[in-house]
N, C-alpha and C positions, 0 to 999 in steps of 0.2 A: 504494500500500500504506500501510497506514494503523495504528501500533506504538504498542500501549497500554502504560505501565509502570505494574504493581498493584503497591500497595504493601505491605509485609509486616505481617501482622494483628497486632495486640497480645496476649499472654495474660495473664490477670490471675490474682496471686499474690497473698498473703498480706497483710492489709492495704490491699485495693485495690491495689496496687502492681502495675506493669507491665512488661514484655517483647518484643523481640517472639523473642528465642532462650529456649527453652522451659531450656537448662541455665544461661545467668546468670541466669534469674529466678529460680529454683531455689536455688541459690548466695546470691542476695542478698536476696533475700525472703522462700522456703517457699513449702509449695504454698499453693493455695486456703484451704484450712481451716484452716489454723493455729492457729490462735485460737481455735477450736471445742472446747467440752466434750468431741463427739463424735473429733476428731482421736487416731487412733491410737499408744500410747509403741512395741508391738512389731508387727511384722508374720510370722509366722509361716510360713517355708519349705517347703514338700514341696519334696520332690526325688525324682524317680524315671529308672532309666535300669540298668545291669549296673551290678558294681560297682566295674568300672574307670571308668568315667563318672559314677558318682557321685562317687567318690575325687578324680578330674580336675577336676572343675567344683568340689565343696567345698573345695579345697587353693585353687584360686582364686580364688572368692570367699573366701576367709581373706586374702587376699593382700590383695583390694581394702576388705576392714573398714576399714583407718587411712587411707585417702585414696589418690587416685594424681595423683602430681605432673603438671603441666602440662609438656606438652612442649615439649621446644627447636626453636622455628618462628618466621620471620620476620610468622608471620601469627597473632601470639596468639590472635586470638580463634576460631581454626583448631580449637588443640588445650589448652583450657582444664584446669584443675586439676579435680579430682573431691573434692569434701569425703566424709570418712571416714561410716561408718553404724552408729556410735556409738550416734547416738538425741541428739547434743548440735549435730550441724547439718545444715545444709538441709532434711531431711525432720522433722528431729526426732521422729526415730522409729528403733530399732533393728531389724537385722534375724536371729532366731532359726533357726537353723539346726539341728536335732537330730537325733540316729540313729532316734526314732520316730517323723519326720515324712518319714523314707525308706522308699523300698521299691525293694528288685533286683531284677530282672530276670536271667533264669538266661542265662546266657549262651548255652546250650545253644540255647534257645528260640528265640535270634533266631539262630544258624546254620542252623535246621532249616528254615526261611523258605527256604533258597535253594535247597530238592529242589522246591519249590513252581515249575509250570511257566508260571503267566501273572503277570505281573507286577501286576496290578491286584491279583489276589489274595493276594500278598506283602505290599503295599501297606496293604489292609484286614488284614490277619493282622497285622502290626506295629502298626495303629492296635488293635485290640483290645487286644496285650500292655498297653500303654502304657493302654489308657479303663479295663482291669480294676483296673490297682494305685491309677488315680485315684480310682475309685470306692471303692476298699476306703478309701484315705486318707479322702475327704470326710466317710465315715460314721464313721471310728473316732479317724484323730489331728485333723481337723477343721483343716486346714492355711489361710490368707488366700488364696494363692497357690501354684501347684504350676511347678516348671521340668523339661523333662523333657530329661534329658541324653542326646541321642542316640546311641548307643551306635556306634563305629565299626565294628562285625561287621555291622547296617543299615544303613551306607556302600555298604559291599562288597555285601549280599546284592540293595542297591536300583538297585543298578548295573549293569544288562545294557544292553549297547551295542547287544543284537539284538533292544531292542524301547521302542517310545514308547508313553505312557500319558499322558491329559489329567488322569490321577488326582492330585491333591494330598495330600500328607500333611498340610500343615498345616492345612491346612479340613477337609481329613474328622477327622483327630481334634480339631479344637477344635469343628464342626459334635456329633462324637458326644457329648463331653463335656458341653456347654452347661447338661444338666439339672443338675450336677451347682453349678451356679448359682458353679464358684469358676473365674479367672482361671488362664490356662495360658502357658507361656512356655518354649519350644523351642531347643535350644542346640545347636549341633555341634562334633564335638571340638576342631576349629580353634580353638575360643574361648579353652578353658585348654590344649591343645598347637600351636602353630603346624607344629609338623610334621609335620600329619598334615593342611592343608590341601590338599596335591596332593592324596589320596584322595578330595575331597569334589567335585572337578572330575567332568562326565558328564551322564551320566541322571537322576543320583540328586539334581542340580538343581531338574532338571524336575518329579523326581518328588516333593520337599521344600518347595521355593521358589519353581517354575518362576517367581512371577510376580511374587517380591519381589528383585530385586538389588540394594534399599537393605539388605536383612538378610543379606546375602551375606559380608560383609565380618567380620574378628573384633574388630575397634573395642572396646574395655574398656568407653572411656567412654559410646559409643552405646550398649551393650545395658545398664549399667548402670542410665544413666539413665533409656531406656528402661523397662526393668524398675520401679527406685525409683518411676517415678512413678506409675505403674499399679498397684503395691501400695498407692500411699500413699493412692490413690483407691479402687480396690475392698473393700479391707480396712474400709471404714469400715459402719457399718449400714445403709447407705443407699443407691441406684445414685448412679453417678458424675453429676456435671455435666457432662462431656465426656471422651468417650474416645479414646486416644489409635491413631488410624491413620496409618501412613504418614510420621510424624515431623510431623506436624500436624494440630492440633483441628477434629473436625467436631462440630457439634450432634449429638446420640441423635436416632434415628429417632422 
């Protein structure tokens, strides 16, 4: 047997400058463009979800605006510090969150989903709620990025234990959305309540993430940076140099 070790690619930041963890380069560099005329000061929030999910995920992102401290770990570079989103570091870009870059979701709506008898078509019924308020955003508040706070009533309604479905939620509505030419970004209530992560345990995996359990997790600083950096790239006028899958850079198709 014959044991290759590949070694860990470089990304290149701000200045030329290098990486190969996509958050200290970030931290100590800035993205790619930095230095660019074209480089963004704000990035522009939609937010769509009921409007206890939007409440949830905005109270928490408020939280994560000033920074979030590095945790206490014998393995620092484990659980590194988060610089705040000011618009005075790392991205050097701030991020706008407004009440008319929202749209609710009636709550009613996503209960009614659960009289619906096949699952796939609960599935499609909730990517609609979710691709109509998109579209009304794109055309009217004209948002960089939309995060769509998934509502914990489609926890429950996606959760039938008496039936399996290759259906993805996440690809059918970023799939339906695509024309709509803006970035999408998917949250579960676990992220801003951790108490409400037992509820998210099932079907409704499968039927959500089945096929992501790096995105499983309510990690701050993963979805944040996650999130930061894909704004800091698509917002700009231009497609991205490289987009971000998986927690690492593949070349565009």
């Amino acid at each position: 047997m014959n044991i290759f070790s590949l070694e860990e690619p470089e990304l290149e930041f701000a200045g030329g400058q290098k990486h190969v963890d996509i958050r200290f380069g970030l931290s100590s560099h800035g993205p790619l463009d930095l230095l660019s005329d074209l480089a963004p000061k704000n990035i522009r929030l939609g937010l769509i979800g009921t409007s206890e999910s939007i409440e949830g995920f905005a109270k928490w992102l408020g939280k994560c605006a000033n920074g979030i401290p590095a945790k206490a770990s014998k393995q620092p570079h484990l659980f590194p510090a988060f610089p705040s989103m000011n618009g005075k570091t790392a991205f050097q870009c701030a991020m706008v969150f407004h009440q008319s870059l929202q749209r609710a979701i009636p709550r009613q709506k996503c209960l009614i989903l659960g009289s619906i008898g096949s699952i796939e078509q609960r599935i499609m019924k909730a990517v609609e709620l979710f691709a109509a308020e998109i579209a009304d955003l794109s055309e009217t508040a004209k948002p960089d990025v939309v995060v769509c706070a998934f509502p914990s009533e489609l926890v429950d309604v996606l959760d039938d234990p008496n039936q399996t479905t290759p259906f993805d939620f996440h690809d059918l509505l970023k799939s339906r959305v695509m024309e709509t030419r803006i970035p999408i970004q998917i949250v579960l209530p676990s992220l801003y309540d951790p108490s409400k992560a037992k509820k998210q345990r099932g079907l409704v995996w499968r039927a959500l993430s089945r096929t992501r359990p790096h995105e499983r997790g309510t990690s701050t600083l993963h979805f944040i940076t996650k999130l930061g950096h894909a704004l800091a790239s698509e917002a700009r006028q231009q497609r991205p140099r490289y987009m971000l899958r998986r927690r690492k850079f593949l070349p565009e198709p």
